[in-house]
N, CA, C and O atoms as a Tinker XYZ file with bonds, in Angstrom:
   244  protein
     1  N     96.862000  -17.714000  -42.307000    73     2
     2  CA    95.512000  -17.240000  -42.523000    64     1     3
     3  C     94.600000  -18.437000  -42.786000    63     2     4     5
     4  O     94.960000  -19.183000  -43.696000    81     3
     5  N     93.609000  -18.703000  -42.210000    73     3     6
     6  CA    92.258000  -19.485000  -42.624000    64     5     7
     7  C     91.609000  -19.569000  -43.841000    63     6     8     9
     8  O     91.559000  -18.512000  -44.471000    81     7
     9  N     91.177000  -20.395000  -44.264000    73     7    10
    10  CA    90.292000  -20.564000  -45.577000    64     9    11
    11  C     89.123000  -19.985000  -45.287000    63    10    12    13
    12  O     88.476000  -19.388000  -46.147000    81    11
    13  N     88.602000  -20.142000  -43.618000    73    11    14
    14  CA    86.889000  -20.056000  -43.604000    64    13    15
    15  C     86.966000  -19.124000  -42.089000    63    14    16    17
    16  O     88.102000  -19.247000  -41.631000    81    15
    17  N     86.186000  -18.338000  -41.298000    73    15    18
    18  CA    85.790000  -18.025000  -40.159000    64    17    19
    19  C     84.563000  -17.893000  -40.176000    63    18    20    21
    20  O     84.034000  -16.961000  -40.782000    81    19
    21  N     83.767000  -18.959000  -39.401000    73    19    22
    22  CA    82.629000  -18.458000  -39.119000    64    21    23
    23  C     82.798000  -18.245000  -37.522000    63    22    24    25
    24  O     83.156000  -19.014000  -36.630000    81    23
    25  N     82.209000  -16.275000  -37.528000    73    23    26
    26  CA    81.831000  -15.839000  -36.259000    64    25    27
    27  C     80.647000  -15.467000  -35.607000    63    26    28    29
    28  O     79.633000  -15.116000  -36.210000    81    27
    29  N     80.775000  -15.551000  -34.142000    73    27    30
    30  CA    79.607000  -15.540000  -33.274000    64    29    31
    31  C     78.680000  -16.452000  -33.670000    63    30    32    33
    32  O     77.573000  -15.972000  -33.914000    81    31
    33  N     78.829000  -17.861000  -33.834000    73    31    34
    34  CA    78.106000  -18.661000  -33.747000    64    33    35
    35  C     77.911000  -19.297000  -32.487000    63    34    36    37
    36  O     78.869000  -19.284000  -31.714000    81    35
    37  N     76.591000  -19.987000  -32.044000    73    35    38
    38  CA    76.536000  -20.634000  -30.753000    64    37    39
    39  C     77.046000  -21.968000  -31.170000    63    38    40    41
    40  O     76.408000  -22.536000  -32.056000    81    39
    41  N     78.207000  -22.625000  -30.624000    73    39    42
    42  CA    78.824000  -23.564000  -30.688000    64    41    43
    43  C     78.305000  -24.616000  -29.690000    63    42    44    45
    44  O     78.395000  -24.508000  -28.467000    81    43
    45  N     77.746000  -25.655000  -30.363000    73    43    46
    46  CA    77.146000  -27.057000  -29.708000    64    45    47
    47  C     78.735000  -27.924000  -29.851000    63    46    48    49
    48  O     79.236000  -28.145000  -30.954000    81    47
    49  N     79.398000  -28.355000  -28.514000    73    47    50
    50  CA    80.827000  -29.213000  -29.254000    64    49    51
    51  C     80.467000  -30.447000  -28.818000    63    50    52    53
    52  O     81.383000  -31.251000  -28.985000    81    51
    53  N     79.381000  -30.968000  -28.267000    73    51    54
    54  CA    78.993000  -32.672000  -28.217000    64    53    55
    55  C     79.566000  -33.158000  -26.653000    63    54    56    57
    56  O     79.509000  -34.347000  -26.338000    81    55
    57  N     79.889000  -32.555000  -26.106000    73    55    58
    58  CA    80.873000  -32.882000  -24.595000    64    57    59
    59  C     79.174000  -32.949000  -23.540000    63    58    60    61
    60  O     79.002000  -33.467000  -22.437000    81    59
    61  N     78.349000  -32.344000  -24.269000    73    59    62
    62  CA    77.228000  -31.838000  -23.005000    64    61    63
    63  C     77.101000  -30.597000  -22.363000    63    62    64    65
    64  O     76.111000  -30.349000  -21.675000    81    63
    65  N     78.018000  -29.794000  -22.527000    73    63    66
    66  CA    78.268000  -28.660000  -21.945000    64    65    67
    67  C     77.455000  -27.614000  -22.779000    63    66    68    69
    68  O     77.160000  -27.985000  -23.915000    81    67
    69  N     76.978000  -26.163000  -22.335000    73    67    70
    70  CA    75.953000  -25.612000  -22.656000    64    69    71
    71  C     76.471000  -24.874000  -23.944000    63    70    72    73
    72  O     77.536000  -24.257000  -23.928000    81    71
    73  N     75.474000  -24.984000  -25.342000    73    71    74
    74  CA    76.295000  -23.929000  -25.989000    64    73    75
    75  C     77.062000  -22.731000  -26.143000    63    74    76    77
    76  O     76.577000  -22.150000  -25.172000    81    75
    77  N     77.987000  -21.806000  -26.668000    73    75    78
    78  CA    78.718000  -20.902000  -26.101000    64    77    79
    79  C     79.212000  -20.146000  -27.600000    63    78    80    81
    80  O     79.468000  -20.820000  -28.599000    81    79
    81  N     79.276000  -19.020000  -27.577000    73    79    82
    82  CA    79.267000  -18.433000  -28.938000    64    81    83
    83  C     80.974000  -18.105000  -28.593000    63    82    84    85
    84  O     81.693000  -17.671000  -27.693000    81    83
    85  N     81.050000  -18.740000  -30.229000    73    83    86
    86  CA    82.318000  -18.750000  -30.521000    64    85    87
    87  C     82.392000  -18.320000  -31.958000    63    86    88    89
    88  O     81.470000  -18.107000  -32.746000    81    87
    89  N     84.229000  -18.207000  -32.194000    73    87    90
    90  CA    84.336000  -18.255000  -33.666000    64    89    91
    91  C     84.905000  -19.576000  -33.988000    63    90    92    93
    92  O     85.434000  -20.233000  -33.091000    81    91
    93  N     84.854000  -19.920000  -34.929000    73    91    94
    94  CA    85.462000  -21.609000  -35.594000    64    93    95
    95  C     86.763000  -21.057000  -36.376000    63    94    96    97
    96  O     86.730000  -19.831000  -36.271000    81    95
    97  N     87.819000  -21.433000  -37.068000    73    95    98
    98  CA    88.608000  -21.294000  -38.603000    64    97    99
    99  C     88.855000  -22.344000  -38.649000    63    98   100   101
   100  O     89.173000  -23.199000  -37.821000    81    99
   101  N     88.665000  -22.302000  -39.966000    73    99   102
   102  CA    89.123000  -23.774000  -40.353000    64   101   103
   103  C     89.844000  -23.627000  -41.741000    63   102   104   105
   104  O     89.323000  -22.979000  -42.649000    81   103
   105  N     91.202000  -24.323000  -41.892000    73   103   106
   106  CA    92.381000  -24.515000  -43.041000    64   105   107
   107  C     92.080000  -25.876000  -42.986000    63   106   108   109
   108  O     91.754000  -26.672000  -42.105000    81   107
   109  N     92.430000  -25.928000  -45.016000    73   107   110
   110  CA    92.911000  -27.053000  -45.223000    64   109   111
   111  C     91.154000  -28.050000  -44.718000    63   110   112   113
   112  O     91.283000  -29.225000  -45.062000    81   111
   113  N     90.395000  -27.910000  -44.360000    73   111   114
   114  CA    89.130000  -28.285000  -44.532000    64   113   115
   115  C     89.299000  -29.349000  -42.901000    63   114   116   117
   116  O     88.744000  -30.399000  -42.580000    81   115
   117  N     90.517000  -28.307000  -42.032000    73   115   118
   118  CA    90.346000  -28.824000  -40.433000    64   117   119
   119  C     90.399000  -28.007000  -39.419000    63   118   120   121
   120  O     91.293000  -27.201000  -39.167000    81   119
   121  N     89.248000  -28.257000  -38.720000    73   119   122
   122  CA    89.005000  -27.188000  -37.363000    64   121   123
   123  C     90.304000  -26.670000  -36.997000    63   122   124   125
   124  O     91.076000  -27.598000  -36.755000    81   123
   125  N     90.928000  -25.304000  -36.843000    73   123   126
   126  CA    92.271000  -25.298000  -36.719000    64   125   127
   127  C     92.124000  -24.071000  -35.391000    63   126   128   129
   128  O     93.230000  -23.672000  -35.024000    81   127
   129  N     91.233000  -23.600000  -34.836000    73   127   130
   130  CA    90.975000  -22.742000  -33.962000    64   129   131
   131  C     89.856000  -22.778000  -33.446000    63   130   132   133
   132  O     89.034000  -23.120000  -34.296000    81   131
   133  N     89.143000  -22.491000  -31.910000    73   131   134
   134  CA    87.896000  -22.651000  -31.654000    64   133   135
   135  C     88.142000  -21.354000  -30.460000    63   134   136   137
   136  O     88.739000  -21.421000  -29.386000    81   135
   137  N     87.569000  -20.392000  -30.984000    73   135   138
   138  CA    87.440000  -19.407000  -29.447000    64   137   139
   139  C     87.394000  -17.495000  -30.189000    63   138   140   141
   140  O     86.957000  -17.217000  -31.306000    81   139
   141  N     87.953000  -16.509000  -29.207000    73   139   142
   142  CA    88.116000  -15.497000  -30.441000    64   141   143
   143  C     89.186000  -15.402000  -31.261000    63   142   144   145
   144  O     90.304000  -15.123000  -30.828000    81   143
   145  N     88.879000  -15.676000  -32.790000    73   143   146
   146  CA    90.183000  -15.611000  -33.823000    64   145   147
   147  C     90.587000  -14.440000  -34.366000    63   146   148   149
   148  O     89.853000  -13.695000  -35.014000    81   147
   149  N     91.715000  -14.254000  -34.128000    73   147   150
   150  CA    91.910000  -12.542000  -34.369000    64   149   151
   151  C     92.378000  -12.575000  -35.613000    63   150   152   153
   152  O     92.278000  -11.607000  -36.366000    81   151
   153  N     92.895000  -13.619000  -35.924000    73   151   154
   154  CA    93.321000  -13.235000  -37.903000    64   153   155
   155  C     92.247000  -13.311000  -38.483000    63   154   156   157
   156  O     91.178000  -13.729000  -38.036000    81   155
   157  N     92.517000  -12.859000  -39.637000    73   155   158
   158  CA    91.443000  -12.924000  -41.030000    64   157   159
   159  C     91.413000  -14.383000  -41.896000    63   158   160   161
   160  O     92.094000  -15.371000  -41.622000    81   159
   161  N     90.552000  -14.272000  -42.894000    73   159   162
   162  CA    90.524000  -15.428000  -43.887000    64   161   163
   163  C     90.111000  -15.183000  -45.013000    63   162   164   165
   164  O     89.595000  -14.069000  -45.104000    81   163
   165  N     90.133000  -15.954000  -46.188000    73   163   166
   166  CA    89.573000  -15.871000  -47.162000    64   165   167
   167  C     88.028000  -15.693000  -47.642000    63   166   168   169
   168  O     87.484000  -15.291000  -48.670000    81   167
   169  N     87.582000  -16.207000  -46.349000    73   167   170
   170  CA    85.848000  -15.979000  -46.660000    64   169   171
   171  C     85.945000  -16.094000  -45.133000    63   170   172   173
   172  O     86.826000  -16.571000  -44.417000    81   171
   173  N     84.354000  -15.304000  -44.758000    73   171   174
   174  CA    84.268000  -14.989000  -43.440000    64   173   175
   175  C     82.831000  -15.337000  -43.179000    63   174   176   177
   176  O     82.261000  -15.465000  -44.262000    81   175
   177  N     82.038000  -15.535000  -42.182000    73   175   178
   178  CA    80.846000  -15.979000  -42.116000    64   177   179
   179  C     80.181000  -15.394000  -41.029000    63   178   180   181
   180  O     80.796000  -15.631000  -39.990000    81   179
   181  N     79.387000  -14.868000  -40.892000    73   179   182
   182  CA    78.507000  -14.187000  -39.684000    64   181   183
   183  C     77.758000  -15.443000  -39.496000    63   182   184   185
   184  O     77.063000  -16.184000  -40.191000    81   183
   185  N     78.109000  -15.395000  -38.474000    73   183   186
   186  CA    77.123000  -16.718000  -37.759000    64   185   187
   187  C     76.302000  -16.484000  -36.429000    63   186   188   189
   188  O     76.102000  -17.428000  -35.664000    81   187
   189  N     75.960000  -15.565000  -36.237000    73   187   190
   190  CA    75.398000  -14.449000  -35.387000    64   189   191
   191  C     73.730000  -15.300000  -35.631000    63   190   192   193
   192  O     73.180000  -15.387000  -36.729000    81   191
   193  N     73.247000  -15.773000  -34.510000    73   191   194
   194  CA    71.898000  -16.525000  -34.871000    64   193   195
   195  C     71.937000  -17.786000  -34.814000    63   194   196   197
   196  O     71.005000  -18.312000  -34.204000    81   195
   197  N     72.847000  -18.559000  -35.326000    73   195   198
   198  CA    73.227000  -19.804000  -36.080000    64   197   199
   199  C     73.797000  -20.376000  -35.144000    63   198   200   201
   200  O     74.677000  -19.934000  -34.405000    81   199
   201  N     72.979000  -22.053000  -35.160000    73   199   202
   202  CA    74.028000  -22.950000  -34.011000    64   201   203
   203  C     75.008000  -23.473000  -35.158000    63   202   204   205
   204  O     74.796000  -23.254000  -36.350000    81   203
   205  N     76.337000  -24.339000  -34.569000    73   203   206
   206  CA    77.239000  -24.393000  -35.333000    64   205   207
   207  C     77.630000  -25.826000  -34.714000    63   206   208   209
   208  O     77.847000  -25.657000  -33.514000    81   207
   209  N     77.782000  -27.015000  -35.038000    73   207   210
   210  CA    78.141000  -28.199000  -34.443000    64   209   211
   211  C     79.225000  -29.048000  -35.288000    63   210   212   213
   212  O     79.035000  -29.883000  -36.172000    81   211
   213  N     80.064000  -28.707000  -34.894000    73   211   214
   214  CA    81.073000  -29.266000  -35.652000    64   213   215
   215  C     81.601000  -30.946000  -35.383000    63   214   216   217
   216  O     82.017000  -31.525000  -34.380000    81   215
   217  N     81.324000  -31.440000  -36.989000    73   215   218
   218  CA    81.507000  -32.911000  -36.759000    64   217   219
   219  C     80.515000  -33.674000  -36.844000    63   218   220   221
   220  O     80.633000  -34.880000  -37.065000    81   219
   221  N     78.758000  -32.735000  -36.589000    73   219   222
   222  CA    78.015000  -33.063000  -36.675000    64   221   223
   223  C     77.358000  -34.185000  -37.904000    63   222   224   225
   224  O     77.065000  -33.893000  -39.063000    81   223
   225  N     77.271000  -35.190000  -37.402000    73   223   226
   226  CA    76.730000  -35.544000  -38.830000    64   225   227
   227  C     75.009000  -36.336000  -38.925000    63   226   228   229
   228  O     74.405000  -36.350000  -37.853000    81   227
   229  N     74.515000  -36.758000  -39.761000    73   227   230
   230  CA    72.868000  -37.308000  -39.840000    64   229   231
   231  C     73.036000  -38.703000  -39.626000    63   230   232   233
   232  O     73.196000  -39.450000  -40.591000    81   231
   233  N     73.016000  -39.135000  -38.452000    73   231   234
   234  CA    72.998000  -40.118000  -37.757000    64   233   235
   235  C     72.046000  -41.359000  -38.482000    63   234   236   237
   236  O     72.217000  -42.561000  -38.276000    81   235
   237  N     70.849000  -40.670000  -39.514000    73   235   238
   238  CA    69.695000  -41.688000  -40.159000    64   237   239
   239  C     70.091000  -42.109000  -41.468000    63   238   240   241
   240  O     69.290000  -42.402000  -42.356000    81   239
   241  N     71.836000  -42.148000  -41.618000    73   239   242
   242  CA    72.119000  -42.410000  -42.923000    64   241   243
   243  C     73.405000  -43.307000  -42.887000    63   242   244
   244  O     73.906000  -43.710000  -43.937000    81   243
């Protein structure tokens, strides 16, 4: 089971390719699934709206 799912988020993954709504889980505080996750988790996240860029970080720091 996952620590986190955030679902139906539009997923930006940095390749260039067009965003694409996905779900994320992530254990242990590492991307451990990217697509539809059919198990559950401890906390769950509607991400319905929300871009989601994983890895992303503030480049002005």
């Amino acid at each position: 089971m996952a620590d986190l799912i955030i679902r139906g988020a539009s997923l930006v993954d940095g390749t260039g390719a067009e965003p694409r709504i996905a779900d994320v889980a992530v254990t242990d505080g590492r991307i451990t699934e990217i697509g539809t996750v059919n198990e559950g988790a401890d906390r769950e996240v509607d991400g319905a709206g929300l871009m989601l860029a994983p890895g992303f970080i503030d480049p002005h720091t």
